[in-house]
C-alpha positions in Angstrom: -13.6 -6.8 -43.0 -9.8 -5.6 -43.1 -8.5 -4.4 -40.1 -8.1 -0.9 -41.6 -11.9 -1.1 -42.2 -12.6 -2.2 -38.9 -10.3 0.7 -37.3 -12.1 2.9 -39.6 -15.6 1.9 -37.7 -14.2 2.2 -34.3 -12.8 5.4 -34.8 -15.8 7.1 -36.6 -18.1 6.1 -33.2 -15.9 8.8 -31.4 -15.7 12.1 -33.6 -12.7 14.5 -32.7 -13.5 17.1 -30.1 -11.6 20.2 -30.3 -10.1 22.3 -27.1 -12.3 24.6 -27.0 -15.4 22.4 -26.4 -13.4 20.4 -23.7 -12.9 23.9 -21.8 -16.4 24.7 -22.3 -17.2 21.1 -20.7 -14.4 21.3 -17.8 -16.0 25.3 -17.2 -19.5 23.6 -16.9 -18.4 20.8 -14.2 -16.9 23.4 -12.7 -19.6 25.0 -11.1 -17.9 28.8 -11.2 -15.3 27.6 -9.2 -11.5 28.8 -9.6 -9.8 27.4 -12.7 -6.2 27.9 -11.6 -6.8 26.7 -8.5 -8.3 23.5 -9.3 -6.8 22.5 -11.9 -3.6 24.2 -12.7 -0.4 22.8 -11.1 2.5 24.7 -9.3 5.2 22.7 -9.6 8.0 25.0 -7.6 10.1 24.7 -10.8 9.2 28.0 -12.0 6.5 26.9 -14.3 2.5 25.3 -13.8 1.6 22.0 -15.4 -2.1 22.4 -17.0 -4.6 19.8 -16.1 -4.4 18.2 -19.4 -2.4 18.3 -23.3 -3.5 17.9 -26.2 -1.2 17.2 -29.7 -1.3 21.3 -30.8 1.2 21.7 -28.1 3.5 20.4 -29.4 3.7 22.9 -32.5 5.4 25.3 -31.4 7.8 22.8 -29.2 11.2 23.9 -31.0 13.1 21.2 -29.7 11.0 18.8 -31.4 10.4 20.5 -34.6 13.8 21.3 -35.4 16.6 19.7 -33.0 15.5 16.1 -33.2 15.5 16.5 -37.1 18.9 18.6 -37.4 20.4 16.8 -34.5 18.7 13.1 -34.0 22.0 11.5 -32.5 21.3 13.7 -29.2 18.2 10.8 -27.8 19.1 7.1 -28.5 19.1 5.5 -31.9 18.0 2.5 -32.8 15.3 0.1 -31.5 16.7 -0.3 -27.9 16.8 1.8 -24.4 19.4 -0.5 -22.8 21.5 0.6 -20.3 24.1 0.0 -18.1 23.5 -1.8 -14.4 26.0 -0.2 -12.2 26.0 -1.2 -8.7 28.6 1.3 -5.9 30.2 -0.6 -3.6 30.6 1.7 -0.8 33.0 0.2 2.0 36.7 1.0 1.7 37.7 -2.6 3.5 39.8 -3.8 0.5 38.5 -7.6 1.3 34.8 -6.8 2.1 34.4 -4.1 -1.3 35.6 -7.5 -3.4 33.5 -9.5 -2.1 30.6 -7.4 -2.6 32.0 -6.7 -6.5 32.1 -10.3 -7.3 29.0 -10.8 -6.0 27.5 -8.0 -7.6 28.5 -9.0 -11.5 27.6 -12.5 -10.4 24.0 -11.8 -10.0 23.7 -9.0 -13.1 26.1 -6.2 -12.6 27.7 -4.8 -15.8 29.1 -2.1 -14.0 31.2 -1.4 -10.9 31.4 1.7 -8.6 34.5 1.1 -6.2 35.6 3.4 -3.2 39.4 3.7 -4.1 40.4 6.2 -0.8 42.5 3.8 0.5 43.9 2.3 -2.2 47.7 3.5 -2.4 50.0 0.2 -3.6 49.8 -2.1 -6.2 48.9 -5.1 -3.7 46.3 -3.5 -2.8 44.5 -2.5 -6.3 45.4 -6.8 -7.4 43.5 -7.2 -3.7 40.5 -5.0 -4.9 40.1 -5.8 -8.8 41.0 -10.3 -7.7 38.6 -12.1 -9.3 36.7 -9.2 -11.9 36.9 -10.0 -15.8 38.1 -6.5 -16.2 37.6 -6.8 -20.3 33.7 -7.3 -19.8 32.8 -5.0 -16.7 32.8 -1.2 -16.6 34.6 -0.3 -13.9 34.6 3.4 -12.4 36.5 5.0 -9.7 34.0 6.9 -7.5 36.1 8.0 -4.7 40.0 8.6 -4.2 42.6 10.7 -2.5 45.2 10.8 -5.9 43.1 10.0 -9.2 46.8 10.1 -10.9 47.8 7.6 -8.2 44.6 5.6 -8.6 44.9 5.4 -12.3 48.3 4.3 -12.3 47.6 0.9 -10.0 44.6 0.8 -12.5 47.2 0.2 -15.1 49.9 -2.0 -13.5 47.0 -4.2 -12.9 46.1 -4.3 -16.2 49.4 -4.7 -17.8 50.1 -7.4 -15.1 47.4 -9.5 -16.7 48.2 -8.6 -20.4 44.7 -6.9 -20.8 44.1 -4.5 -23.9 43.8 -0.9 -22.1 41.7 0.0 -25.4 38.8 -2.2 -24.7 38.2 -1.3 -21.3 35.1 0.5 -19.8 34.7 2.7 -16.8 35.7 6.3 -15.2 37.3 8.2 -12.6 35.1 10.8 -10.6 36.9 13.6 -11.1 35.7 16.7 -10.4 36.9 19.9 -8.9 33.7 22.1 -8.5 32.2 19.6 -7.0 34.8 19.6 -4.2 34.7 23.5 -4.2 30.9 23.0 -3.2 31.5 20.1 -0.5 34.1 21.5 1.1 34.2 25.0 0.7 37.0 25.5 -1.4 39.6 24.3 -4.0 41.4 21.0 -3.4 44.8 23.6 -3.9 43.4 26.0 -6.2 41.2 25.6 -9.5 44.7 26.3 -11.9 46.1 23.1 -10.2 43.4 21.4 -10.9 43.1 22.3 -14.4 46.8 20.9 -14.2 45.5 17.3 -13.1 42.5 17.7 -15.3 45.2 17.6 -18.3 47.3 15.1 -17.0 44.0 12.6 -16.5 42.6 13.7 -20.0 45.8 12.7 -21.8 46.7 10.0 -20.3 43.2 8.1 -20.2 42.7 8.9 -23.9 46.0 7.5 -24.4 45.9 4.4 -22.6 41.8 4.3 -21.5 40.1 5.7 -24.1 36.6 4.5 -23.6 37.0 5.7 -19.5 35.5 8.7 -18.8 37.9 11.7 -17.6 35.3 14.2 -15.7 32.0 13.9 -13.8 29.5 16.4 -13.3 28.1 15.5 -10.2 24.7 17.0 -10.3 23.1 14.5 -7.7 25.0 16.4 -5.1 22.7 19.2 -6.1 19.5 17.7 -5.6 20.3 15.8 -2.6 21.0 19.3 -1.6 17.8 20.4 -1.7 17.7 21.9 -5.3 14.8 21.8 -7.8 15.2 19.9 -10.7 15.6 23.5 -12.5 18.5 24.1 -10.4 20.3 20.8 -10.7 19.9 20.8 -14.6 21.1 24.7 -14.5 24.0 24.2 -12.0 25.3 20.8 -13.7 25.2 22.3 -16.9 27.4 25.3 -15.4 29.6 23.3 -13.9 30.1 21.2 -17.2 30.3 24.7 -19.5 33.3 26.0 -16.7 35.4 23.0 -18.2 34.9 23.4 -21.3 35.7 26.9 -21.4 39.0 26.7 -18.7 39.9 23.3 -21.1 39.1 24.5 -24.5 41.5 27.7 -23.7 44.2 25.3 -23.4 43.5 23.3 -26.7 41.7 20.7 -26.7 39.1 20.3 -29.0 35.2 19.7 -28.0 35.2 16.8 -29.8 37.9 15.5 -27.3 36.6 16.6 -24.2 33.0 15.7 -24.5 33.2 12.1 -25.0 35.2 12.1 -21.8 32.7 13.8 -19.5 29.8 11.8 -17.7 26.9 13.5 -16.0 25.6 11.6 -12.5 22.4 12.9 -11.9 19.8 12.2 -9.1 16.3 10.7 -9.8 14.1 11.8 -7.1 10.1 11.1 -6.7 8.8 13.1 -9.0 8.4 11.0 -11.6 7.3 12.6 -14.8 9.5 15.4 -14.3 12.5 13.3 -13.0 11.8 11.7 -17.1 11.8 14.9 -18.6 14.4 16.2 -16.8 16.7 13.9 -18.4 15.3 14.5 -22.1 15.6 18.4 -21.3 19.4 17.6 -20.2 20.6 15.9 -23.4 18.7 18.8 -25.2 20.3 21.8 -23.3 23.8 20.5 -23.5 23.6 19.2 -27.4 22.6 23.3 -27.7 26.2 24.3 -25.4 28.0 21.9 -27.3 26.9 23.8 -30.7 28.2 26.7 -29.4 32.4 25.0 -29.7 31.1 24.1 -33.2 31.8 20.5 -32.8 32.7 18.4 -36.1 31.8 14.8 -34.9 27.6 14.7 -34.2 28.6 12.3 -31.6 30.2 15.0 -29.4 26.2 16.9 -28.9 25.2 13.3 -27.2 25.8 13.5 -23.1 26.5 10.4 -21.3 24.4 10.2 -18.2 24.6 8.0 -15.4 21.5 8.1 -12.8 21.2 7.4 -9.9 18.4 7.3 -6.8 18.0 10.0 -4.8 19.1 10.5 -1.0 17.3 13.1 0.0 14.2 11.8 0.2 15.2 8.4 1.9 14.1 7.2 5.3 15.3 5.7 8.4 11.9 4.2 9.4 9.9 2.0 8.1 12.7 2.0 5.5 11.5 -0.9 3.6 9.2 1.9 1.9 12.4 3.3 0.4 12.0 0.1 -2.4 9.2 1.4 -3.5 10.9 4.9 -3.9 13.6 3.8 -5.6 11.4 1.6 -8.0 9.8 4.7 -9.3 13.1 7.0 -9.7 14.6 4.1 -11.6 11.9 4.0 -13.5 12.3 7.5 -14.5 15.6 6.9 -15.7 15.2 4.3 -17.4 12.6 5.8 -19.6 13.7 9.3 -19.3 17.1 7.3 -21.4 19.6 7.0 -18.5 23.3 5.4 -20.0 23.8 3.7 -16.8 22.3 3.8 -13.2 22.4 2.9 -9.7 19.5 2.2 -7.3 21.0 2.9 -4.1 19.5 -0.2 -1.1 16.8 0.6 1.0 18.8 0.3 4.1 21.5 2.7 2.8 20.1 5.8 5.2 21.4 4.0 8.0 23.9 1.7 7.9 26.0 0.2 5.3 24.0 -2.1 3.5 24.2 -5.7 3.7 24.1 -8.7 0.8 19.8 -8.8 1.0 19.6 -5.7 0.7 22.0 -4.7 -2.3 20.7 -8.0 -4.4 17.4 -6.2 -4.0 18.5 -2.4 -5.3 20.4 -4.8 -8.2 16.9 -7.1 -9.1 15.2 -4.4 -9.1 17.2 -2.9 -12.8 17.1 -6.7 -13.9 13.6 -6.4 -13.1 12.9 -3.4 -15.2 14.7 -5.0 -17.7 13.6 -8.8 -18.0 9.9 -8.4 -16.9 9.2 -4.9 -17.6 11.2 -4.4 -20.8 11.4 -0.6 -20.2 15.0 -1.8 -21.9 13.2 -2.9 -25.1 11.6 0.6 -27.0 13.6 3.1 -28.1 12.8 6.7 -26.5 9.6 5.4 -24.9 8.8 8.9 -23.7 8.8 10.6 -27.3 6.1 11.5 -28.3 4.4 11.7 -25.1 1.9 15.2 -25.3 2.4 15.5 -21.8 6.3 14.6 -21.2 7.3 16.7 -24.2 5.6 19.5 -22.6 7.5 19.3 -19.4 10.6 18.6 -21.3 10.1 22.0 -22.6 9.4 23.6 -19.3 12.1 22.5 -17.7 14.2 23.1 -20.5 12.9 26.6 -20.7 13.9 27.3 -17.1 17.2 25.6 -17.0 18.4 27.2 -19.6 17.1 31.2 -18.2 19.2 30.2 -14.6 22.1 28.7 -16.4 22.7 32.4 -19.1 22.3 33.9 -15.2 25.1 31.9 -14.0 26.9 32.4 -17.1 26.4 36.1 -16.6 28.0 36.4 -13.2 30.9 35.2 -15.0 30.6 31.3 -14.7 29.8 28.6 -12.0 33.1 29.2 -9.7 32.4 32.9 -9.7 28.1 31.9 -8.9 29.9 30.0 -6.2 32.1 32.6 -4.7 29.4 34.9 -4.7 27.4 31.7 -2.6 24.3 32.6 -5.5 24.6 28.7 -6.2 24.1 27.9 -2.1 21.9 30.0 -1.1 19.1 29.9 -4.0 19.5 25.5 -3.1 19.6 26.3 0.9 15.7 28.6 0.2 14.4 25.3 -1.5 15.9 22.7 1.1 14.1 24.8 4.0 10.4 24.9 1.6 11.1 20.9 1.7 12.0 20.2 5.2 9.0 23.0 6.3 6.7 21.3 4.0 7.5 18.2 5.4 7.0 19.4 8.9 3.8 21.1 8.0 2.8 17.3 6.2 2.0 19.1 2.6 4.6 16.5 1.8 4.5 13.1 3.4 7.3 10.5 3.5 5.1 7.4 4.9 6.2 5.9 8.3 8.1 9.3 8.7 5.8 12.4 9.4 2.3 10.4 8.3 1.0 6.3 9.1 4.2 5.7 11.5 4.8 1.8 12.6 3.9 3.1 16.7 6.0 -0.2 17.9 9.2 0.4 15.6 12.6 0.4 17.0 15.8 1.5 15.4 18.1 3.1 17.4 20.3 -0.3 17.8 20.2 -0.2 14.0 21.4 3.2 13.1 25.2 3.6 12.3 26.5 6.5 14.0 22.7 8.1 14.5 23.6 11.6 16.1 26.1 12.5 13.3 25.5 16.0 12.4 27.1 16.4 9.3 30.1 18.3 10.2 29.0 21.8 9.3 32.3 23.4 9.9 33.9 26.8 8.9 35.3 27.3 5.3 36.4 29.9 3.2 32.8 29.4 0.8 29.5 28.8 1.2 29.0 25.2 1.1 26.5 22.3 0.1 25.0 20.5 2.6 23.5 17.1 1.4 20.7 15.8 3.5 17.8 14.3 4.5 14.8 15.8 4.7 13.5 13.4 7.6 16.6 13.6 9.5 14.7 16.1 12.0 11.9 14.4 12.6 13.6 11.0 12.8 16.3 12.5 15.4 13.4 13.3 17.4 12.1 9.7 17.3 15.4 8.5 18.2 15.5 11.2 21.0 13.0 9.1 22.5 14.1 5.7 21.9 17.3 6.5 23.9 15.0 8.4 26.6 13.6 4.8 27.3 16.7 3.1 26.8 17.8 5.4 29.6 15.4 3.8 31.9 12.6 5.7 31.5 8.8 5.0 30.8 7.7 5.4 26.9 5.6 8.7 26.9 2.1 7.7 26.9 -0.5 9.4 24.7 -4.0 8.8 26.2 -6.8 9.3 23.2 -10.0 10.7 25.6 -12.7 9.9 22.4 -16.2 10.9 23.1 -19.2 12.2 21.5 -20.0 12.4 17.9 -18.7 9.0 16.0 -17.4 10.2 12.9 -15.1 13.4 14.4 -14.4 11.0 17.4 -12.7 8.5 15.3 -11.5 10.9 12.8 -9.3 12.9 15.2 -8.4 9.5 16.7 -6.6 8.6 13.8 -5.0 11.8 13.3 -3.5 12.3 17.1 -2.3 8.7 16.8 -0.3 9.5 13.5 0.9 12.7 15.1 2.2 11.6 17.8 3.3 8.3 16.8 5.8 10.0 14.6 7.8 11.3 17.8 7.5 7.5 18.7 5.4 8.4 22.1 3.0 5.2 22.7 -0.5 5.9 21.7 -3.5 4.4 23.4 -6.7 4.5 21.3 -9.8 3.9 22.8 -13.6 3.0 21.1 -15.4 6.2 22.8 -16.7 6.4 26.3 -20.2 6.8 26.7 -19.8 9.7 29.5 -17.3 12.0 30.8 -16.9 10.1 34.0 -16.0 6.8 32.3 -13.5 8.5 30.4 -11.6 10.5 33.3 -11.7 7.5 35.3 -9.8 5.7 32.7 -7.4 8.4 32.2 -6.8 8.4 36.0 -5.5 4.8 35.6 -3.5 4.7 32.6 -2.2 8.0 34.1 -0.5 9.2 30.9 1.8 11.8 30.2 -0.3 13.9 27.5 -4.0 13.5 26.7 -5.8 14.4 23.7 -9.5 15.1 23.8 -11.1 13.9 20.6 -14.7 15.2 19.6 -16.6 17.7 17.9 -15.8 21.1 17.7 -19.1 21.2 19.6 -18.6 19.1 22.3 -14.8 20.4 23.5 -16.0 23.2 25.6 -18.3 21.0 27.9 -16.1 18.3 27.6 -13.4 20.4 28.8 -15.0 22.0 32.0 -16.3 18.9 33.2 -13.5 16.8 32.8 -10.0 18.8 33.4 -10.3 19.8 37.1 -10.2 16.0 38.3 -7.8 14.9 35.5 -5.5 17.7 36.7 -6.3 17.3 40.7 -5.2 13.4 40.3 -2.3 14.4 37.4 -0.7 17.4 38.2 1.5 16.9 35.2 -0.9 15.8 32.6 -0.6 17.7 29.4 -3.7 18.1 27.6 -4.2 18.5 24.6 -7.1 19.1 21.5 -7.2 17.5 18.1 -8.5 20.1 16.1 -8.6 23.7 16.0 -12.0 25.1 17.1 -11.1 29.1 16.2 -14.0 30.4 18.2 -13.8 28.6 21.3 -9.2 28.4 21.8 -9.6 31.2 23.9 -11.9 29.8 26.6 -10.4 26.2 25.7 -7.1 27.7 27.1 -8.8 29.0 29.9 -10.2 25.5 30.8 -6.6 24.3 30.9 -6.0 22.7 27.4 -2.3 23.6 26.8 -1.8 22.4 23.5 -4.2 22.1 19.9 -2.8 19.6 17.1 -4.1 19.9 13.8 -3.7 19.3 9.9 -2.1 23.2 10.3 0.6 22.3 12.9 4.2 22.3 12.6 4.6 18.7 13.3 8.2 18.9 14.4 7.6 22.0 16.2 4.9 20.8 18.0 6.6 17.3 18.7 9.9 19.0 20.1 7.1 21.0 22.6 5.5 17.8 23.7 8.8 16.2 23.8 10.7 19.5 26.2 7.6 18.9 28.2 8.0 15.3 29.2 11.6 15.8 29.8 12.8 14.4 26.8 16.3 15.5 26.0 16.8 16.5 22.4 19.4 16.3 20.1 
């Protein structure tokens, strides 16, 4: 039998079911309860995600029916997904940042990232570049005071070694609104730096023409706070207000948009964070259009990727690997150019050699084990990621003609539209992190109780330097930083000479809520790093005071049934408070019908799955004596 035949067979066994007798089934299991509800997903981009897709919805997908036939060059030819490894070296220490290069292309870097701020001679750019085979790895320039300047002891350095400039890979991160956004205003004024913006684009194309003039750095965006929605829309503003301020001047589209790369973030969610680099390519080949470009190559956006910040952590921090294995994952399928998976360790101090040969493996990784490098477009086709390519592109491209209608990105800026619809979305995350909808392990949920890292924290009650300016500005963050400053709070409380706060866990009564709230108490209060002491359940009231009476902590939690608090709490909290008349006591749970007399009783305090967790940490914390920062 011929394999076709035998396809044939198998495929018979299973006849095609159509949609409408899968709804009927999923209505069935159902049981009358909510559809929406259960099944339908609000993803805070401005869209829901249905519980499941099917190949009819991709009919009416425009951007696959028409733009990848018209306009194919926009997604990767060819049969590979290769892209470039780029690792940032982030110290400005001339000697230390080469070391760490040469290292890095040593061990599988084909690009480098290089803090140029201090760079102002030509000693010093022969100090920084010594040792790199400038004709084989991409260089870019992520940081400097004088691009110009920078670009200049770029070129002395390659004259100096009689290197063709017309061979060479890299960039400059040049980028004006981003600046606006930082800092709160123009480095000058935007007309001077349309000035520079001429002066870099000519003379790279002269004597660099494979570097890339402009960045769009959308990252900033995300690690703001933003949606994915708002980082596409913003970016893509930001990218349209050059080409409008440059194309005014002269150039040509097809000049400018081979000069321009795109840094985006790739945060955890990871079909989305895939899609939302397909919808990217798709919007801009559709604002390039609009210049009527003559080359096809000009609709194709170069886009480097790289891990998010945001969503990083301070403790337990060797989780963050696994965070960043998934957001590089995303770009590589979602058809990232080149990327950079940031070291787990990166939250809090610069990181060392372990820990940036791990963020490097891990792309070589993807590559030489995973071969997400190997397929062509591996997400095309996908019923599921084409739909969410769609979505997102849908909604970009509604907030970027809003931004376009308030006369452009600088103007969205002015107004502070841009940093105030970002701020709303960076409050949702840091609430919904204190509230535990989202969890960031070892943060606000399954905390390491006996780990310690206020000796390993660079600099760890830096508070951003939110200072006056003339606009509205970005503020990049972290979305634990609140919760781990509390943490911290405490570490230095003890370091200070004073006792770790003691959590006594009073369990009695019925098994399974005993041990249930158990658990939960010692997550919640583990996070503000307070010692927890767990105990297997005491057969009687008595046993349990007694205990308490010894350890003589500074909170206790009663952990039972619903049932049982009431008599547990009149027999138990007149002698714990006689012998500790500092005791805090508190429930796990929230037993509606019985707070009232609970209160009464002298319970101070309830935790449950609906408390604030930073809220109600900072309480605990103000009541020990803890001083916060």
């Amino acid at each position: 039998m011929s394999d076709k035949e035998q396809d044939g067979k198998l495929f018979n066994e299973f006849p095609p079911i159509s949609t409408a007798e899968w709804e009927k089934k999923i209505l069935s299991d159902l049981k009358g309860a909510d559809y929406e509800k259960k099944l339908v997903w609000n993803t805070g981009e401005g869209f829901q995600v249905k519980p499941y897709y099917r190949a009819e919805d991709l009919n009416d997908l425009e951007y696959i029916s028409k733009l990848k036939k018209e306009q194919p060059g926009i997604f990767r030819t060819g049969i590979s997904n290769d892209w470039i490894v780029r690792q940032d070296i982030l110290p400005s220490d001339i000697g230390e940042a080469n070391r760490l290069a040469l290292d890095a292309i040593g061990h599988g870097a084909d690009a480098i990232g290089l803090n140029a701020q201090e760079i102002t001679t030509h000693k010093q750019i022969s100090q920084l570049l010594a040792g790199m085979d400038l004709a084989k790895t991409w260089i870019y320039f992520t940081s400097s005071k004088s691009y110009p300047l920078t670009l200049e002891l770029f070129f002395y350095e390659v004259s100096a070694r009689g290197l063709k400039t017309e061979s060479l890979k890299g960039g400059i991160n040049f980028d004006p609104l981003t600046y606006l956004l930082l800092h709160g205003d123009f480095y000058i004024n935007f007309s001077n730096n349309l000035e520079e913006a001429e002066y870099l684009l000519n003379t790279i194309s002269k004597r660099l023409p494979l570097f890339r003039s402009l960045s769009i750095n959308g990252h900033y965006f995300q690690d703001s706070g933003s949606t994915l929605v708002q980082e596409l829309a913003f970016s893509l503003a930001s990218a349209n207000e050059y080409l409008t301020s440059l194309t005014s001047k002269g150039f040509a589209v097809d000049f400018l948009s081979p000069k321009i790369l795109f840094h985006f973030a790739c945060g955890p969610n990871y079909f989305l964070e895939i899609a939302k680099l397909r919808a990217a390519r798709i919007l801009w080949a559709k604002i390039i259009d609009r210049y009527k470009p003559e080359v096809p190559a000009s609709l194709r956006m170069f886009i480097h990727a790289s891990t998010a910040k945001w969503n990083k952590t301070i403790y337990d921090s060797h989780v963050n690997m696994l965070r960043t294995t998934t957001e590089g994952m995303s770009a590589a399928i979602g058809q990232t150019d080149s990327l950079s998976i940031y070291p787990f360790d990166m939250p809090y101090r610069q990181p060392d050699e372990f820990s940036s040969r791990i963020a490097r493996n891990q792309q070589l990784i993807f590559k030489e084990e995973s071969y997400l490098n190997r397929i062509n477009d591996p997400a095309s086709g996908a019923y599921y990621i084409e739909s969410l390519t769609n979505s997102l592109a849908q909604n970009a491209w509604d907030l970027f003609r809003k931004v376009e209608g308030m006369g452009g990105m600088i103007e969205a800026v002015k107004a502070g539209f841009v940093q105030d619809e970002i701020e709303k979305n960076s409050r949702k995350k840091e609430e919904d992190l204190a509230q535990r909808k989202s969890v960031l392990i070892g943060t606000n949920q399954f905390p390491e109780l006996k780990e310690m890292m206020m000796d390993k924290v660079q600099d760890p009650w830096n508070d951003g330097g939110h200072t006056e300016s003339k606009y509205k500005k970005l503020h990049p963050f972290r979305v634990s930083e609140k919760i781990e400053l509390l943490r911290l709070s405490t570490e230095e409380f003890v370091r200070n000479g004073n006792r770790r706060p003691e959590v006594f866990l009073f369990t009695y009564g019925n098994l399974a809520m005993m041990r249930a709230r158990a658990g939960f108490a010692t997550n919640f209060f583990g996070c503000a790093g307070f010692s927890v002491s767990d105990n297997p359940g005491f057969e009687t009231v008595e046993e349990g005071v007694a205990s308490a009476i010894v350890n003589r902590p500074d909170i206790l939690v009663f952990c039972s049934s619903d049932e049982e608090y009431e008599e547990l709490a009149a027999k138990a909290i007149p002698e714990l408070k006689t012998a500790m008349k500092n005791l805090i006591i508190a429930v796990a749970g929230y037993p509606k019908e019985k707070t009232e007399i609970l209160t009464k009783a002298g319970v101070d305090d309830f935790v449950h799955v609906r408390s604030n967790l930073l809220e109600s940490l900072k309480t605990f914390s103000n009541r020990i004596g803890i001083p916060l920062k």
